[in-house]
VOTORLUM-170485 format. One record per residue (C-alpha): x, y, z. Coordinates in pm, whole numbers. Each point is the difference from the previous one (the first is absolute). Example, Ala and Ser with C-alpha at 12.3 -4.5 7.8 and 13.67 -1.06 7.14 Angstrom:
BEGIN
{{1230; -450; 780}}
{{137; 344; -66}}
This chain:
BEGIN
{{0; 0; 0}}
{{315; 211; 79}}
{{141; -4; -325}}
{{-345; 6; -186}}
{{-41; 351; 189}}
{{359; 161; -126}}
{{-20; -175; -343}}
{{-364; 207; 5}}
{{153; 307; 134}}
{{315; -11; -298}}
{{-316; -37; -283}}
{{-179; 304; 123}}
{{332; 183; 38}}
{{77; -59; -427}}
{{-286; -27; -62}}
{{-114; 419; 117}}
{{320; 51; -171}}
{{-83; -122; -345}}
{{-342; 149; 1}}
{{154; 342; 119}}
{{147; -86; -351}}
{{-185; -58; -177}}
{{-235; 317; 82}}
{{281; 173; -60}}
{{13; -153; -367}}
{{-355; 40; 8}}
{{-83; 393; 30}}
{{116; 158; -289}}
{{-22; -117; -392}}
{{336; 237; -74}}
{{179; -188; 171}}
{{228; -143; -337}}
{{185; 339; 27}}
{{157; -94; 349}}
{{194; -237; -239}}
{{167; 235; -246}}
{{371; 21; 65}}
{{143; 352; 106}}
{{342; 125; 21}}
{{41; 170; 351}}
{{256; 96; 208}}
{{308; -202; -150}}
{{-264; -312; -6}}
{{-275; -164; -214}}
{{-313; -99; 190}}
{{-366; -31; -102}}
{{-213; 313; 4}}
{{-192; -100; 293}}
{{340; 59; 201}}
{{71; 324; -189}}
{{-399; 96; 91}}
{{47; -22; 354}}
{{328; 81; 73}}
{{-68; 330; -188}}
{{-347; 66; 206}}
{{155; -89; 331}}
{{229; 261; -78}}
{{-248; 292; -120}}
{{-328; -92; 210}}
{{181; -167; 276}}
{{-218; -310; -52}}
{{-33; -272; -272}}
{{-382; 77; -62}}
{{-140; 313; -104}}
{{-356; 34; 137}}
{{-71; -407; -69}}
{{178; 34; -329}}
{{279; -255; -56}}
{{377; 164; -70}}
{{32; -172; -373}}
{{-377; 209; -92}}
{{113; 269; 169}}
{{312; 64; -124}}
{{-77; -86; -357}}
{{-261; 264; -33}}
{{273; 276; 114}}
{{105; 22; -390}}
{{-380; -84; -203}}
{{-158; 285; 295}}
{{243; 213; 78}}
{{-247; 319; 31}}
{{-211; -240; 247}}
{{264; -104; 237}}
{{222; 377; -2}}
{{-318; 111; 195}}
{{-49; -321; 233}}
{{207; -30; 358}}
{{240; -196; -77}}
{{282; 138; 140}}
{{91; -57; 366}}
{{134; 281; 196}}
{{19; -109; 424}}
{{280; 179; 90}}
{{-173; 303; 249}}
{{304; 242; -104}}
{{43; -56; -375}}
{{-402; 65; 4}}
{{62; 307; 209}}
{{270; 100; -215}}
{{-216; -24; -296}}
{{-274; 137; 151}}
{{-227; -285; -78}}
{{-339; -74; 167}}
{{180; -157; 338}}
{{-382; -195; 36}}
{{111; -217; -294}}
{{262; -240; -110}}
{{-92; -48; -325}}
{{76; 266; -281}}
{{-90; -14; -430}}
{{303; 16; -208}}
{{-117; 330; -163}}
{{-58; 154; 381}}
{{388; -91; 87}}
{{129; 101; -408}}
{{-177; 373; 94}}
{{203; 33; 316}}
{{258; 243; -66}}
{{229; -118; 314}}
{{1; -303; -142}}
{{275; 10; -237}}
{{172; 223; 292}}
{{59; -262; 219}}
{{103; -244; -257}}
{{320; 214; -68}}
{{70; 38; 345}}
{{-33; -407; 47}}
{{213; -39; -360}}
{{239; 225; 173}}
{{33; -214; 328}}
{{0; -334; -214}}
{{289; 156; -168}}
{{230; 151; 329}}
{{-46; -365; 104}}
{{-173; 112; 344}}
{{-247; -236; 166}}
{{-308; 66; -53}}
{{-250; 72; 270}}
{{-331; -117; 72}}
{{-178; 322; -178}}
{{240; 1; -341}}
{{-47; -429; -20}}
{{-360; 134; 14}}
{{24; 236; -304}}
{{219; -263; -195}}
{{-308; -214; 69}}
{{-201; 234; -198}}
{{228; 32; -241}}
{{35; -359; -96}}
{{-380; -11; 21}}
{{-39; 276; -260}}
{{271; -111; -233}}
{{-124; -359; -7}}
{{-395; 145; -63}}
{{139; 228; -261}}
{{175; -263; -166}}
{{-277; -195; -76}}
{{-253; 224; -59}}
{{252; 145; -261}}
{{58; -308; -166}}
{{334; -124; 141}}
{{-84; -221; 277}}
{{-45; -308; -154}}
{{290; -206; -136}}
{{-187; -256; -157}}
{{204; -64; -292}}
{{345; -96; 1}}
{{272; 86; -255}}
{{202; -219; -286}}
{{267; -80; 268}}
{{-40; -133; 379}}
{{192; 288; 157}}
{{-205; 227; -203}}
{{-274; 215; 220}}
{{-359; -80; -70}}
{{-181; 262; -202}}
{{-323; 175; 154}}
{{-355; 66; -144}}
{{169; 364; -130}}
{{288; -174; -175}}
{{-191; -262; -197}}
{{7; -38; -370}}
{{-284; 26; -224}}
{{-134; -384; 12}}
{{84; -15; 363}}
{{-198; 307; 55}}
{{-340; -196; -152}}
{{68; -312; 201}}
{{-15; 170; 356}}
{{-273; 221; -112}}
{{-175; -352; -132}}
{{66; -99; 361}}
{{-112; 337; 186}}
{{-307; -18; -237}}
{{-67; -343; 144}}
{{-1; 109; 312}}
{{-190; 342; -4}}
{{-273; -243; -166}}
{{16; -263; 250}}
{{-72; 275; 243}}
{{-234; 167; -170}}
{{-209; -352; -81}}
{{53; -127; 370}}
{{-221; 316; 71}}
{{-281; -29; -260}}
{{59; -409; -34}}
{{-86; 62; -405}}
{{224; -278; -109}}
{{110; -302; 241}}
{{282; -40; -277}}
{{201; 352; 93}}
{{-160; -1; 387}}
{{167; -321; 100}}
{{379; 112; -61}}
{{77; -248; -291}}
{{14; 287; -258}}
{{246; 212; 243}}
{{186; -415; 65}}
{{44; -5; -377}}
{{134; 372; -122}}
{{261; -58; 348}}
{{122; -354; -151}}
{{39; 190; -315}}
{{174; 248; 134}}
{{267; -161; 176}}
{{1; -324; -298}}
{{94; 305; -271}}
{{292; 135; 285}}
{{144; -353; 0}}
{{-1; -53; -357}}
{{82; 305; -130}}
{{253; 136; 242}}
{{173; -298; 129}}
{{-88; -330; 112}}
{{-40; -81; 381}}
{{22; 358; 106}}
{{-161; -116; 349}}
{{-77; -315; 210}}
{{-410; -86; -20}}
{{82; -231; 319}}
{{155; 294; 168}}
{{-280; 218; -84}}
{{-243; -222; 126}}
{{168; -127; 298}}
{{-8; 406; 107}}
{{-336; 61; -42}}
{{-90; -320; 216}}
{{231; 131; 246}}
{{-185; 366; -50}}
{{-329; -185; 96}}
{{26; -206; 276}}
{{216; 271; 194}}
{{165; -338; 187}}
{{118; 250; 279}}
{{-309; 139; 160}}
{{-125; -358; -15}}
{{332; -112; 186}}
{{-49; 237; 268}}
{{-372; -35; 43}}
{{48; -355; 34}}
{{332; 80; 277}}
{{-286; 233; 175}}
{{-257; -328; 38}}
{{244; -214; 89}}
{{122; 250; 258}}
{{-365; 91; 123}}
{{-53; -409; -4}}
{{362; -74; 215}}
{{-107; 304; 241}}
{{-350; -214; 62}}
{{161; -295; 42}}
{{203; 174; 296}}
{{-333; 94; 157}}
{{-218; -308; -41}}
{{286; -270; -7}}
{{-218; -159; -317}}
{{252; -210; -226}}
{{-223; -35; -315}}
{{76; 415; 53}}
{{380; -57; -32}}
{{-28; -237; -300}}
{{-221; 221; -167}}
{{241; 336; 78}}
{{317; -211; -101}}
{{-203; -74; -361}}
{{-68; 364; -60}}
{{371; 63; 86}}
{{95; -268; -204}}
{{-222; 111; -325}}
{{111; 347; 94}}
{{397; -76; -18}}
{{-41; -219; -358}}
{{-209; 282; -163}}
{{288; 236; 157}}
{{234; -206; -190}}
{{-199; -26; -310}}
{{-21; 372; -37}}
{{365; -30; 72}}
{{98; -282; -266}}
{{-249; 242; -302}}
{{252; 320; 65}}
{{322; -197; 29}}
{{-168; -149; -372}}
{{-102; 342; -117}}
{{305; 172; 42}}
{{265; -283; -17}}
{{166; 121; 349}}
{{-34; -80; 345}}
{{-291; 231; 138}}
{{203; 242; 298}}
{{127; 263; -284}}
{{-210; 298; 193}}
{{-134; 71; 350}}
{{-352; -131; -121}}
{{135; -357; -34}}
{{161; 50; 324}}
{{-305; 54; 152}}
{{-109; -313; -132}}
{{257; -240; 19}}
{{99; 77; 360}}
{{-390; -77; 158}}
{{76; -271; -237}}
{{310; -134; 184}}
{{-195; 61; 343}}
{{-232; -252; -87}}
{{262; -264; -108}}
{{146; 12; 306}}
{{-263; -22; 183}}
{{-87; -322; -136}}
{{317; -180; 67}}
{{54; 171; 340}}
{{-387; -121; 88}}
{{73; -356; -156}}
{{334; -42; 270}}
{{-113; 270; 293}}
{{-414; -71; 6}}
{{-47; 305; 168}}
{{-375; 51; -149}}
{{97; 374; -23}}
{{261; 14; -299}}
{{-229; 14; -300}}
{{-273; 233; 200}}
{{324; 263; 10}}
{{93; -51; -358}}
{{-323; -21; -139}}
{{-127; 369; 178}}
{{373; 165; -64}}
{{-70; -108; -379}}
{{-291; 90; -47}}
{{86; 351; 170}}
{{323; 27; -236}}
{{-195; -106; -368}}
{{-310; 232; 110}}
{{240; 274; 37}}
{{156; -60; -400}}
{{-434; -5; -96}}
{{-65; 287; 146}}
{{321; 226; -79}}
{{37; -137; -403}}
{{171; 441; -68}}
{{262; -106; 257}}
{{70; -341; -37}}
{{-47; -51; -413}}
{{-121; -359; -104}}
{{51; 12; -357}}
{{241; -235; -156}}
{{325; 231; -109}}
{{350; -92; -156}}
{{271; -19; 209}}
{{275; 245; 61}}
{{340; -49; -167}}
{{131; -64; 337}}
{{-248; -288; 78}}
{{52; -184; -318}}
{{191; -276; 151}}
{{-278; -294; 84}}
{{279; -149; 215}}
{{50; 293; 232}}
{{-378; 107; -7}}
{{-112; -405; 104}}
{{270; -35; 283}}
{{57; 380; 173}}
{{-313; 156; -51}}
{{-237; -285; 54}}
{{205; -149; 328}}
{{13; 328; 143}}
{{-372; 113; 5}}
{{-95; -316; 98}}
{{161; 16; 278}}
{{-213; 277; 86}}
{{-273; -276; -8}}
{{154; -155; 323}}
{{67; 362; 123}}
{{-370; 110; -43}}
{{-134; -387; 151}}
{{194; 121; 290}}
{{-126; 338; 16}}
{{-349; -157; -37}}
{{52; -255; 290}}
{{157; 308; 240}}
{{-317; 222; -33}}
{{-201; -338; 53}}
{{212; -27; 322}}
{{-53; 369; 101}}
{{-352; -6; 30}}
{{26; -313; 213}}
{{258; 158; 210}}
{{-344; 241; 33}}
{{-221; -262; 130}}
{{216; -109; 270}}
{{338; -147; -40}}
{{-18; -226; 310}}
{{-286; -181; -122}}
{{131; -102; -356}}
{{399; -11; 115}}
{{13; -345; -244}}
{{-153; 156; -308}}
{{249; 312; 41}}
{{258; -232; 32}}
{{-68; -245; -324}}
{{-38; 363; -180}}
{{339; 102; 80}}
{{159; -296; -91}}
{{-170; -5; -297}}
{{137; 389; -98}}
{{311; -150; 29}}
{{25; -298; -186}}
{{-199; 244; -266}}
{{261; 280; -3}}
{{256; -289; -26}}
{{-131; -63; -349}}
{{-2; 378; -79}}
{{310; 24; 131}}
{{166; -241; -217}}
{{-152; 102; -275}}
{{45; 383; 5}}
{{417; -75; 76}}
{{-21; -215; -296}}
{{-222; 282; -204}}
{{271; 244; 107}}
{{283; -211; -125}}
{{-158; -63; -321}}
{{-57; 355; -36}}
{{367; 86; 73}}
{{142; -223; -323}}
{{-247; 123; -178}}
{{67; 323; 79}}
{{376; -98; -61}}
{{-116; -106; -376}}
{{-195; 247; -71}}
{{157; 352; 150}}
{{380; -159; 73}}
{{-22; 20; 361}}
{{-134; -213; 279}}
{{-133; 207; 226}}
{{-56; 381; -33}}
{{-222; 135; 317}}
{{-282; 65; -238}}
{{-300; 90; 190}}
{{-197; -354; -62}}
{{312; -186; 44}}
{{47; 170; 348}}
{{-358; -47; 123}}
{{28; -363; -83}}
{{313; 7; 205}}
{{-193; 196; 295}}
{{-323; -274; -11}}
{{244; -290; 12}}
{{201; 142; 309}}
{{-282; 80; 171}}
{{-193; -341; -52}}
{{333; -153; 81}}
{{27; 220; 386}}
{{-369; -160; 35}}
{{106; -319; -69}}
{{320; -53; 183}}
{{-178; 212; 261}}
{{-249; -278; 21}}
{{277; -285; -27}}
{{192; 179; 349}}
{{-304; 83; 179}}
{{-17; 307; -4}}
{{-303; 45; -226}}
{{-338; -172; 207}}
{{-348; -90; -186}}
{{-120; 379; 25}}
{{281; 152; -112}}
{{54; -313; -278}}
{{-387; 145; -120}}
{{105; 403; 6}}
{{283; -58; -155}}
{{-135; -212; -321}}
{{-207; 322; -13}}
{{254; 305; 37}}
{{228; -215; -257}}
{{-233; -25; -271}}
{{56; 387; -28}}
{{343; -44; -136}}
{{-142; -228; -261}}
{{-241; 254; -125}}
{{225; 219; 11}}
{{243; -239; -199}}
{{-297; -90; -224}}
{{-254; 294; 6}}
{{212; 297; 136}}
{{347; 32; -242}}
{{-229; -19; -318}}
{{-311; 230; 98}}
{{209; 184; 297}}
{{320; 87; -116}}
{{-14; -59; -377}}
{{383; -12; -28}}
{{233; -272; -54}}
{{103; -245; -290}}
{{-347; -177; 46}}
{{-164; 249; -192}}
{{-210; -265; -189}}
{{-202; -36; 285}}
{{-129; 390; 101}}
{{-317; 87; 41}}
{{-205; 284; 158}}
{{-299; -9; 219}}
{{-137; -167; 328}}
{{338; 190; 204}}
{{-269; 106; 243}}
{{-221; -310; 63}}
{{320; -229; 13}}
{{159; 261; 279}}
{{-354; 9; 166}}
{{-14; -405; 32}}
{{346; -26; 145}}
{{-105; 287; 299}}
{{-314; -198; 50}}
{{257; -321; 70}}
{{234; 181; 213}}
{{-262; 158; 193}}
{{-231; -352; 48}}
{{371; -172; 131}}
{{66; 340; 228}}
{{-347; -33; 122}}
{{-20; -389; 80}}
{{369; 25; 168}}
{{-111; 261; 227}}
{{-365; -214; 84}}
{{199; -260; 96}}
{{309; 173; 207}}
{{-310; 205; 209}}
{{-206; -378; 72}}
{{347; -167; 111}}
């Protein structure tokens, strides 16, 4: 009966997937253009990618009042005078709207509203002449070269130049856009806008099932992109590749993973209460289900872009709640401390909700890598052991607030649980430990190859240094005695700082270094926010329990 129950529970977990979709495929009879390859950013991916990336960036979101990206971004060129009037354009910085003496009410502006602005084009000299004294930029000017990407990109294909769609006589060549075309080219993506403005326009009146059913807008797309292969040059793009993207664009396989981490942490945190173990089996399938779709979505962008997926501080974010949730399942399988995979599960859900909600800061398009990443080698062993060693770091941190708020409830009466926890932390920062010394190493001869020195006190370098000294005083602190359960707990929390400051902090802090591949602006305040929040929860329990003793 056991097994009948979680075999039930795995069919109604793919199952809601595959329906999810398959609505998806369902709600729109233009969907054949997500399919249409597109030059982009040093890459070619299907449209549909293009389509949302694109809207994400102007609109902030990947659906524009209900309408999917790929519609909405393919109308920018056939209805230009329509969409130069709609709010498209997001604006949510309070100072650049001050400064541009917008309506502070809104966050949404039209194109023509932000073209009329006079101070506009003002404070895109004064940003071009930052960018160009090389000075970091600060929240307000990342704000205005926000804007400015946003306009350039609308601009670009309302104009006529922002789809690459057809590539030249030679493979290095750049693809042409819709402005560039010749004259036969011209007639075959009009043939295929015409297809579509009529598939629209019959969906409406439903005049003739023929046109309203997408296979007229199916068969000018197929034409399109048959006459590019035959007439340009022959297996311009990958179909599979194409394809596999769009699935990927679908099923969105990381809010799944963390909605199913969230059950199975809601399900482990009943089993604690109600002691239940048809609860426990249940939470450990949902974990389960949660960490092979986790590694699906992982396994589709290692195949899309033909590198291991930890090239930017999005995949980071990913791979490290990723690692948590590994080792929770061997530590769990040797320790059976029930409490493991309840920690992981919550700190990963917490860590991939964070890259959902925050998609301006942490970007989850696919991109090329920098010429300093090219090496596979170097990318596979330093850059994937050392953030995963932030996945034992962060199951640490996880199990220290865990202990924290027991320390709350009375430390006399759960004096075994503290203890288990704290020997736990330390068999967990053993693995980090390991792991971030051998990251470092790594890091060194690459560093070695690649720059002709070993070691260079480069800001990351020396915050990687700083997190591995300090785990290593908590450690050996803990091997001596000096370090008890509570302050075992504290410290896995206070130490985690230095590794978002290694991770998070040199990149999005201090922007300087020869890691410049990995900068990024945004979230400074929320990150420095979360770590005062820790600091004061640790001062605050410490001080509880020094006043009851």
């Amino acid at each position: 009966m056991k097994k009948n129950s979680l075999f039930l529970t795995l069919v109604i977990i793919v199952s809601s997937l595959f329906i999810g979709m398959t609505e998806v495929k369902a709600k729109s009879v233009t969907e054949s253009l997500k399919y249409i390859p597109v030059q982009d950013r040093g890459r070619i991916k299907p449209f549909d990618s293009f389509a949302r990336e694109t809207l994400q960036l102007v609109y902030g979101k990947q659906k524009y009042k209900g309408k999917p990206a790929y519609d909405v971004i393919f109308t920018w060129y056939l209805v230009p005078d329509h969409w130069i009037k709609e709010k498209v354009i997001q604006v949510n910085h309070n100072g650049l709207r001050e400064s541009l003496k917008l309506d502070k009410e809104e966050t949404y502006y039209t194109p023509m509203q932000l073209m009329q602005n006079e101070r506009m084009s003002l404070f895109f000299k004064e940003l071009a002449s930052k960018q160009n004294s090389g000075d970091k930029l600060s929240g307000y000017y990342q704000a205005v070269q926000r804007l400015q990407s946003q306009m350039s990109i609308f601009q670009a294909i309302r104009m006529g130049h922002g789809f690459l769609m057809i590539p030249g006589p030679e493979v290095k060549d750049r693809w042409r856009s819709v402005a560039q075309y010749n004259e036969e080219e011209t007639k075959r993506y009009y043939k295929m806008s015409d297809a579509y403005v009529a598939t629209i326009s019959n969906l409406k009146t439903q005049e003739t099932k023929k046109s309203s059913d997408g296979s007229q807008l199916t068969a000018a797309i197929n034409e399109f992109i048959k006459a590019n292969e035959t007439n340009v040059r022959a297996n311009y793009f990958d179909q599979s590749l194409l394809n596999s993207e769009v699935s990927y664009n679908n099923l969105q396989p990381f809010m799944w993973t963390w909605i199913l981490y969230l059950l199975g942490g809601v399900l482990f945190l009943l089993f604690f209460l109600f002691k239940n173990k048809h609860l426990y089996s249940t939470a450990l399938v949902f974990i389960i289900g949660g960490f092979l779709l986790h590694s699906y979505g992982f396994g589709i962008r290692v195949y899309l872009a033909g590198r291991p997926p930890v090239a930017n501080m999005y995949e980071t974010l990913l791979w490290v709640p990723w690692g948590a949730i590994f080792f929770a399942l061997i530590l769990e399988k040797i320790r059976r401390t029930n409490l493991l995979l309840f920690v992981a599960s919550i700190a990963a859900t917490l860590c991939m909700i964070i890259t959902s909600l925050a998609p301006n800061v942490f970007d989850p398009s696919l991109q090329p890598l920098e010429p300093v990443l090219k090496s596979s080698f170097w990318l596979t062993t330093h850059v994937l052991i050392i953030t995963i060693s932030y996945g034992a770091f962060f199951l640490a941190w996880g199990i220290g607030n865990i202990m924290m708020l027991f320390y709350l409830k009375g430390e006399e009466k759960h004096q075994a649980f503290l203890k288990e926890s704290a020997e736990t932390i330390y068999k967990t920062l053993q693995i980090g430990i390991v792991l971030l010394a051998a990251g470092i190493i790594l890091g060194g001869i690459w560093a070695d190859y690649s720059w002709g020195r070993f070691w260079g006190w480069d800001p990351k370098e020396t915050w990687a240094l700083i997190a591995l000294l300090g785990y290593l005083a908590l450690l050996h602190g803990r091997l001596v005695g000096w370090v008890k359960n509570f302050a075992m707990g504290a410290g896995s929390i206070l130490a985690f700082s230095l590794v978002i400051m290694a991770w998070y902090g040199v990149n999005y802090v201090l922007g300087a270094g020869l890691h410049s591949y990995g900068f990024g602006v945004g979230g400074v305040e929320y990150v420095a926010f979360a770590i005062f929040v820790q600091f004061l929860f640790v001062a605050v329990v410490a001080v509880l329990r020094r006043s009851r003793k």
